[in-house]
Every structure is written in C-alpha cells, then in structure tokens.
C-alpha positions in Angstrom: 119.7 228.1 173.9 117.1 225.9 171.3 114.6 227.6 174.0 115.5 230.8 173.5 114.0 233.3 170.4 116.5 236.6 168.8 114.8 239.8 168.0 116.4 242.7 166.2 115.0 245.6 166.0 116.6 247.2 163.7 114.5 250.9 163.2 116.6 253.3 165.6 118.6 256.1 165.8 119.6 256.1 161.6 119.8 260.2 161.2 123.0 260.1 163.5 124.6 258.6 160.4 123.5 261.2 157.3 124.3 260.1 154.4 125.1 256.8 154.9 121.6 255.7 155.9 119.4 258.1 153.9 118.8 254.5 151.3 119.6 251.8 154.1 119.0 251.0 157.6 121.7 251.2 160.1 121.4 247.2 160.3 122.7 247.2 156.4 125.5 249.4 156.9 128.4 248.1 155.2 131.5 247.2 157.5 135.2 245.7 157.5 135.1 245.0 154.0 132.5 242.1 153.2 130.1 242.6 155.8 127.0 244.6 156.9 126.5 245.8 160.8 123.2 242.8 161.6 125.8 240.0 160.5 127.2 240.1 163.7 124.1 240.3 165.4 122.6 236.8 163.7 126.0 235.3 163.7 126.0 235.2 167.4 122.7 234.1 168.0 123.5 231.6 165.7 126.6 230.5 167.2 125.1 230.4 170.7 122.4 227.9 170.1 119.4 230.6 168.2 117.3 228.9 165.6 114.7 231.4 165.6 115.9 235.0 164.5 113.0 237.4 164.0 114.0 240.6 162.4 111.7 243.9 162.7 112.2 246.7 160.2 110.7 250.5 160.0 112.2 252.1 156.5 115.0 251.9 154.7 114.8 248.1 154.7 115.1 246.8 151.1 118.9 246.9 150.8 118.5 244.7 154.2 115.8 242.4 153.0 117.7 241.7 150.0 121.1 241.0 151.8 119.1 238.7 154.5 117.0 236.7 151.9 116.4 233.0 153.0 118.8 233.0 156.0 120.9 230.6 154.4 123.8 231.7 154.8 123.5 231.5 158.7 121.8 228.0 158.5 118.4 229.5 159.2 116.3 228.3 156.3 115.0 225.2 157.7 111.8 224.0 157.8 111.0 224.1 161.6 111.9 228.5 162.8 114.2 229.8 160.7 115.1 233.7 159.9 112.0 235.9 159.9 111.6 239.4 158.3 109.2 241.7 159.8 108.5 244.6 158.4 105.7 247.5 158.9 102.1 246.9 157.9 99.3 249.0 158.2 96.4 247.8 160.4 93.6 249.6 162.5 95.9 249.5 165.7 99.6 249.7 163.9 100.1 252.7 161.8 103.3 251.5 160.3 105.5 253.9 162.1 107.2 252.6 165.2 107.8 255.6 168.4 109.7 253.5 170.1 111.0 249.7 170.2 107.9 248.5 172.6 105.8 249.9 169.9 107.4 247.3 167.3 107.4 244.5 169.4 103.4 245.2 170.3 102.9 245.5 166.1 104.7 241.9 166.3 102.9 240.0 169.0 101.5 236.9 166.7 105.3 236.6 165.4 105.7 236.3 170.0 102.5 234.1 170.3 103.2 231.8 167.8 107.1 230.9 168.5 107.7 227.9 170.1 110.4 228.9 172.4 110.1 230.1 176.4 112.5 233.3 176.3 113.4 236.1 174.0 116.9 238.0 173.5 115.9 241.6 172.3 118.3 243.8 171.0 118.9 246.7 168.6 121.5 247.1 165.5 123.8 250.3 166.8 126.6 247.9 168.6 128.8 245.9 166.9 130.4 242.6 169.1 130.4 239.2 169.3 129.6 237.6 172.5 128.9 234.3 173.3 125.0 234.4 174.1 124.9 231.2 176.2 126.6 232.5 178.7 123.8 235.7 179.0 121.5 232.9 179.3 123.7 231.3 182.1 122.9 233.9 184.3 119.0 233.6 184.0 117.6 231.6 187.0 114.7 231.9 189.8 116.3 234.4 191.2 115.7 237.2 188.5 112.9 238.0 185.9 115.4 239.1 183.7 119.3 239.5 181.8 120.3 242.7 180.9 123.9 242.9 178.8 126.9 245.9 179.9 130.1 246.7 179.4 132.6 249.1 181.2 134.2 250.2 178.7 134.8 254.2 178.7 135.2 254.1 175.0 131.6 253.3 174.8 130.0 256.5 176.7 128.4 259.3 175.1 127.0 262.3 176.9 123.0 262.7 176.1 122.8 259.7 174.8 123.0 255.5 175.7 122.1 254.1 178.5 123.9 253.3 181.9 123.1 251.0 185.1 123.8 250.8 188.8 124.6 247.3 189.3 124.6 246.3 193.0 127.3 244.0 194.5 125.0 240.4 194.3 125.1 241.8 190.3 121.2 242.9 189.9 120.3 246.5 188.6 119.3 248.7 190.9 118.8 251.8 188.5 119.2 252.9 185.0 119.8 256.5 183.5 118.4 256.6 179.7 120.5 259.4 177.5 122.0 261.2 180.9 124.3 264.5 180.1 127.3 263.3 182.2 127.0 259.1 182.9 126.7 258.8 186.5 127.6 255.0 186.3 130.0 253.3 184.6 128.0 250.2 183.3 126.9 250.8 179.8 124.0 249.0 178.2 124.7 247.2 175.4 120.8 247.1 174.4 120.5 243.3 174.9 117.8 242.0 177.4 117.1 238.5 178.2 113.8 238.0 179.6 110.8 235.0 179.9 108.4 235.7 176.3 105.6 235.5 178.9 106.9 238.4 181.0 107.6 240.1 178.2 104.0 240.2 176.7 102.7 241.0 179.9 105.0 244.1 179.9 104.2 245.1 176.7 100.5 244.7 177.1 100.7 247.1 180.7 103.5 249.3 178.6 100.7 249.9 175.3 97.5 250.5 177.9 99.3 253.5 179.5 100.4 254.6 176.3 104.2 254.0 176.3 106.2 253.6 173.3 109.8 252.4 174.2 110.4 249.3 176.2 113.7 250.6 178.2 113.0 254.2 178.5 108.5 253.8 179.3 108.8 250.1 181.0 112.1 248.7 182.1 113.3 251.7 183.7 109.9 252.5 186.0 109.8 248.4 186.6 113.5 248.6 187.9 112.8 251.9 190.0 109.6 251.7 191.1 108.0 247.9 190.9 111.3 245.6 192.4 111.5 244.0 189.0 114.5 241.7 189.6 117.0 241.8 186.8 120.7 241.0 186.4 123.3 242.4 184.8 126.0 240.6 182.6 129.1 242.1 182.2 130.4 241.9 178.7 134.1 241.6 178.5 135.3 242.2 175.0 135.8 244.3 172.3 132.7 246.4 171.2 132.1 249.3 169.2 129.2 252.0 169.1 128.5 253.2 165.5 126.6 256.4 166.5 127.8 259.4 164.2 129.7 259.1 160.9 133.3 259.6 162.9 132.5 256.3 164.9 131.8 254.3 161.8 135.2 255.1 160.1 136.9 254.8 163.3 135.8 251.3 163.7 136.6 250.2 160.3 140.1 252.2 160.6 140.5 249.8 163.5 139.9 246.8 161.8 143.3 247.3 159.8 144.5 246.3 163.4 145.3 242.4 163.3 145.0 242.7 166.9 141.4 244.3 167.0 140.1 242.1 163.8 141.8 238.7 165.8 139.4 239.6 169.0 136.2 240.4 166.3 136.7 237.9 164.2 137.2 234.8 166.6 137.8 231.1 165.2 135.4 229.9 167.5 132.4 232.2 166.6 132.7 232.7 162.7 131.1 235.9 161.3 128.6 234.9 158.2 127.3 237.0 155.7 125.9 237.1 152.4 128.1 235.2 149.5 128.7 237.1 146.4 130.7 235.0 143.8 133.6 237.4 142.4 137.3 237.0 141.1 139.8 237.4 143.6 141.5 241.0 143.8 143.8 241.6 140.9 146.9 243.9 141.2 148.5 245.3 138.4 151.9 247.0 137.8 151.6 250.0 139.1 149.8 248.8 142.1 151.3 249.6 145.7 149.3 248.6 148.8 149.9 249.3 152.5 148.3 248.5 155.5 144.5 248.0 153.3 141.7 245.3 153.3 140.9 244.4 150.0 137.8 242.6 149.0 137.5 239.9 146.6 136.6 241.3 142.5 138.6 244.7 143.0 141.2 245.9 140.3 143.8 247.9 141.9 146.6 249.8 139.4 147.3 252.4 142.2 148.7 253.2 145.7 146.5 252.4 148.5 147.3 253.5 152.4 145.5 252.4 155.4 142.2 251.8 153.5 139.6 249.4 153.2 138.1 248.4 150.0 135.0 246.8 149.0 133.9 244.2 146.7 134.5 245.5 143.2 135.8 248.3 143.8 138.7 249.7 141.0 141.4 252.2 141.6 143.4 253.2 138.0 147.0 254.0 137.6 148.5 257.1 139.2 145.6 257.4 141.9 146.1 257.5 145.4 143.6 256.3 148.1 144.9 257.3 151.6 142.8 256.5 155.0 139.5 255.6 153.1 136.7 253.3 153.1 136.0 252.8 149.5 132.2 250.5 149.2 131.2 248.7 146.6 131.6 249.0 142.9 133.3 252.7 143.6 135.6 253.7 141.2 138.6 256.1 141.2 139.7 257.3 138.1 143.2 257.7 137.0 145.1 261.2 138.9 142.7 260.9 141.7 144.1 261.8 144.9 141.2 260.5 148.2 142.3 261.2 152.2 140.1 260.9 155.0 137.2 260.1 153.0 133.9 257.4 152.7 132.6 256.3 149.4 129.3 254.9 149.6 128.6 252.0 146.6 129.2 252.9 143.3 130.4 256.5 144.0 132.7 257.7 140.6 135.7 260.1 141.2 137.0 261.2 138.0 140.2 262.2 136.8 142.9 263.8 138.5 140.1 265.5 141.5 141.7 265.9 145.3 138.9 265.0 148.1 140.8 265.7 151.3 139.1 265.9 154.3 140.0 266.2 158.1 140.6 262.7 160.0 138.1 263.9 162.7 135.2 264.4 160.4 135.7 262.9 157.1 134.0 263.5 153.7 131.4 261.9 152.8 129.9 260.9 149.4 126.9 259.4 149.1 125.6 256.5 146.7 126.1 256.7 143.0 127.3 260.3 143.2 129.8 260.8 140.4 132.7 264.1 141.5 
C-alpha cells in the first residue's frame, strides 16, 4: 500500500444537507461526538498502508482546512508525502469551480505527476465506513485495469440518485447505472476506485478533450460499456452509512448510541483519529440525569439528557431537557429548555424555558450561532 496515493474529493453533493453545510463542506461535518465525516476517510488510508493523502476542496473549506492542519494527528506530517490540501485556484484553464470530480482531478494533475507512487485510490466524502484498504488493493492484478468498491446493502439505495453495478460471476463490472429512478442492481458504489496513476491520466486527458466533467458518470461508465475496460468489483462487507439528506445524518449519529453499531465503526484494530482539542472532562452536577447519550469531553451538564449526543463544550443548565438530539459544539441550553428531535449546529443558544419539538422523521434544524 506505500505504492499506492489517497484522493478525496471532497466538493459534492453539499445542498442535500441545508443548513448544516451552508459554512462547511460535507467532509467537515461534525459526527458521533468528537469527529468530522473525512476522519474516517484518512484514518483508513492511513491504517492500510497510505502515506500520501491529497485532499481537493471547492468552497466551504476553511472549517476543513483548519481541522486538517499539518496531518499530524494521522501521522502524515513527515518529511517525505505527507497530507496535502488542495484547494481551487484560478488559472487560464481552471476556473476555480469544479462541474464534476474529473474536472478536479484535471485542475490537480502536477499534485498526480509529481507523486511518487504507481496507483491512486479516489474517492468522495458522502460515505461514512472503515474498510481495510489493502484488501481493495488485493484484488488489483493483470487481469483488470482497475478496483471499483460496493456494497449490497439495501439500506444504502436511493431512488435518482448513487450509483449501482452489474457484477458478473468472475467479479468484473459489466455495467453501471449513475442516479437510476428504481436501482436495477443490487451492488451499490461506494465511490472508491482503485486504478494505475498512469491510466488514470490518460483517462482524464481523453475525458477533458471531449469535454467531460465527471469521471464515473462522462468516463468510467462509457469505458465500462462501450471500450471493454476491465474492472473489478470489491464487495464491501460492513457497516456503512450514506449521509445524503439531513434525516440520514441524525439517523446515523442516533445509531451510534448503539454499542453494537459504534463496536463494528469503531474497531480496535483500525483506530479512528481526529483532531485533539485539550478540554476538562465532562462535569455532572446535581441535578444532572443522563440516559442512553454520548457526551464529549469539556461539557457541563445540570440537566436530563435522553438518547443524545453532545459535543465538545457543550452546557445544558438545571431543569432543561434534551431528548433525541445532536447538540455540536459550544451549544448552550438555557435553564427550562425543553429540545426533541432536534440538531444544534456549534454554538447555537436556546434560552430560557423555549420548547423546540420537531418530528423524528425530519428534525429541526438550527443553524450556527443562531440564538432562539
């Protein structure tokens, strides 16, 4: 895996979420507590072998930038490849707005050129998992130009949207439907391709001079179909989530109360990293009661809390009640408060004795540094 390059793009599909990524990129969406959606992303390249991790960014990217820094916390601040930020820039061919992920890997092509290693793993930040990467790479030999990652997991199809293959029975693709109204197949992409950096830039090169912008829907798909490009499919076999629309988002981090669910996430033998923020631990006063909640580190709580999961810093004051929400950080919840079925982006301010209660199916929403 030392011969083998990451790539996250990390620019797609952030309206689905409203207000949640109007100030950050879907990459830098807060989950499960302490962590952001990309940690999982770097953490298993990481784990599998990945010393170089190039990240490419559209907009919204400071809050992403800034929890990314160095790389240090995933051990990628060496002095030989490393953790590399990539953001737009203006030039005579680049216009510093991608259409389409092969138009962001074209804008990138010296950051390709100039890596060291033979093969790149490209994905995109909408699917949170952790595999194990080396075995993706297994599967690459002479008999295939390529690795694409699936799953078969129903949870994971949506109607107009994702994308689905046709794997034959020697386990190459033999087609691929891109945001279909009813999924014909039951193989769902999970948006990771393993492929040669040579064949690669020769795709993107053909895929730019006829004027394509997106590498599976322009290039993969017609190569598949049309040209006998011979890729494989790897089955992945865990747990995975899609965070699509705001309902999928606090459904996953619901789930993550699960010890079950956050056993088969979090594994022992692939850690999750992210960024380290020095705080007290949680403090629970008198009147606290807590039930079935994930509380972060530097959070004050002197109220009840059930089936929620809390931020760093976040403070709940006596006689409020906090039921089936996702508090981020710094929020805080005055004293009377009364929160169900609700999302808090960071330092959102209830005040005294207000009732948010919104539907389970389609929670309420409130957006950063909004004060109700």
């Amino acid at each position: 895996m030392k011969d083998v390059m990451g790539v996250i793009y990390t620019g797609d599909k952030d309206s689905f979420l409203r207000e949640l990524t109007l100030v950050r990129a879907i990459a830098a969406l807060p989950v499960a507590g302490r962590y952001r959606v990309i940690d999982f992303l770097v953490s298993s390249m990481v784990n599998s072998g990945v010393r170089n991790v190039g990240v490419i960014m559209q907009k919204n990217y400071h809050s992403l930038m800034d929890h990314l820094g160095s790389g240090k916390e995933w051990d990628l601040h060496g002095k030989r490849d490393g953790l590399y930020i990539l953001p737009p820039f203006l030039t005579r061919e680049n216009v510093g707005v991608y259409n389409g992920s092969l138009d962001a890997l074209h804008s990138n092509m010296n950051y390709l050129r100039r890596s060291r290693q033979d093969y790149v793993l490209f994905t995109n930040s909408l699917i949170l998992y952790n595999p194990k990467l080396d075995e993706m790479f297994d599967q690459l030999d002479d008999s295939c130009d390529a690795v694409m990652m699936y799953t078969k997991d129903p949870a994971m199809q949506r109607p107009e949207y994702g994308t689905y293959f046709d794997v034959n029975e020697d386990g190459f693709v033999t087609d691929v439907e891109i945001d279909p109204t009813k999924p014909r197949y039951e193989n769902t992409s999970m948006d990771a391709l393993l492929i040669s950096k040579k064949l690669l830039i020769d795709l993107i090169d053909r895929g730019v001079a006829h004027g394509y912008h997106d590498l599976m829907r322009d290039v993969m798909q017609r190569m598949i179909r049309d040209a006998g490009l011979k890729v494989k499919g790897y089955e992945y076999k865990d747990i995975c989530f899609r965070l699509d629309s705001v309902q999928s988002y606090f459904n996953f981090n619901m789930k993550t109360l699960d010890t079950a669910v956050r056993h088969e996430l979090f594994r022992e033998d692939r850690p999750i990293y992210t960024k380290v923020r020095d705080e007290l631990p949680a403090r629970y006063m008198e009147d606290a009661k807590v039930l079935n909640s994930m509380v972060a580190d530097g959070c004050i709580i002197n109220g009840t809390l059930d089936h929620s999961v809390l931020f760093r810093g976040v403070r709940v004051e006596k006689g409020a009640t906090v039921k089936n929400c996702i508090l981020m950080q710094d929020a805080y919840i005055e004293e009377g408060a009364y929160l169900e079925n609700c999302i808090l982006d960071k330092q959102a301010h209830i005040k005294k004795d207000v009732r948010l209660i919104g539907p389970k199916a389609y929670p309420i929403v409130i957006s950063k540094n909004m004060v109700i």
